[in-house]
N, C-alpha and C positions, 0 to 999 in steps of 0.2 A: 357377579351373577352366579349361585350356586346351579349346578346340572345333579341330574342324577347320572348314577355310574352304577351296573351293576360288573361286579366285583367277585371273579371264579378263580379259585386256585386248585393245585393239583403236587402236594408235598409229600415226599418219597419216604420221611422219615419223620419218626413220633414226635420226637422233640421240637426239630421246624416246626410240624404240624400245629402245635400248640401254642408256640408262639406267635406264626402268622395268625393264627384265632384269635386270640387276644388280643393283635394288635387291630384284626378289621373289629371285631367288637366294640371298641371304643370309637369308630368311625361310624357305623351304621346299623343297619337290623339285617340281621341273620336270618336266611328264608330256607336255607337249604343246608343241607351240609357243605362247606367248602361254597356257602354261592352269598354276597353281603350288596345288599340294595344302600348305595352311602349317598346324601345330599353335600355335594360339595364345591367349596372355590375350587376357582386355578388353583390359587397357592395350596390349600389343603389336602388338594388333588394332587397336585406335584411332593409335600410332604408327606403322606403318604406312603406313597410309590417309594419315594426313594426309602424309608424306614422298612415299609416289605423288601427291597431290594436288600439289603443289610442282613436282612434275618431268613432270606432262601438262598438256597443252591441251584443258580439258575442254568447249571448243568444236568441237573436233573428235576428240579424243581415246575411246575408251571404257572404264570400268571394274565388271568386275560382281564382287560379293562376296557367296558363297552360304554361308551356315552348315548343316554338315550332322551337327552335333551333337557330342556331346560327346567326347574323345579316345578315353577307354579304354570307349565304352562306342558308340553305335551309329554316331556318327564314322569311326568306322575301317573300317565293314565295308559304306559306302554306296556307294564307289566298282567298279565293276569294268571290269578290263582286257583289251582284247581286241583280237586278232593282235601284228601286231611291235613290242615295245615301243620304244619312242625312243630313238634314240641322240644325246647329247647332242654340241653340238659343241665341235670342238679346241680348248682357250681358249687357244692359243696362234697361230692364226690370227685374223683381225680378222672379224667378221658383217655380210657384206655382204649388205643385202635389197634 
């Protein structure tokens, strides 16, 4: 049974920072800066996690993992959105923070 998970981090440095993006990117859609709405198993939920666990420094790094239930079912209708939605940026430019 996949859940939704929204998915917030908080990375001290450029490089982390880049990498945990890429890695939730290929997990879910990107709503925020640093914030990823992901539909997931257990299992992909737990691999996941452990792959960001790899790639932050959880001494200064932070990561929150909210389960807000099930996909087809109240999962999907917990989030709402409001004013301009995000524009994601050119992955053909480098992200500089």
């Amino acid at each position: 049974m996949r859940h939704v998970y929204l998915i917030c981090y908080d990375v001290g440095e450029a490089k982390r920072l880049r990498r945990v993006y890429k890695c939730l990117q290929g997990a879910g859609e990107s709503l925020q800066y640093s914030v990823f709405r992901c539909e997931l198993s257990a299992e992909e939920r737990q691999s996941l996690i452990e792959r960001l666990w790899g790639l932050m420094n959880l001494r200064e790094d932070r990561l929150l993992v909210a389960n807000l239930g099930v996909s087809d079912g109240r999962g999907s209708e917990n989030l709402q959105y409001w004013g301009v939605p995000r524009e994601l940026p050119d992955s053909t430019r480098p992200l500089v923070l």
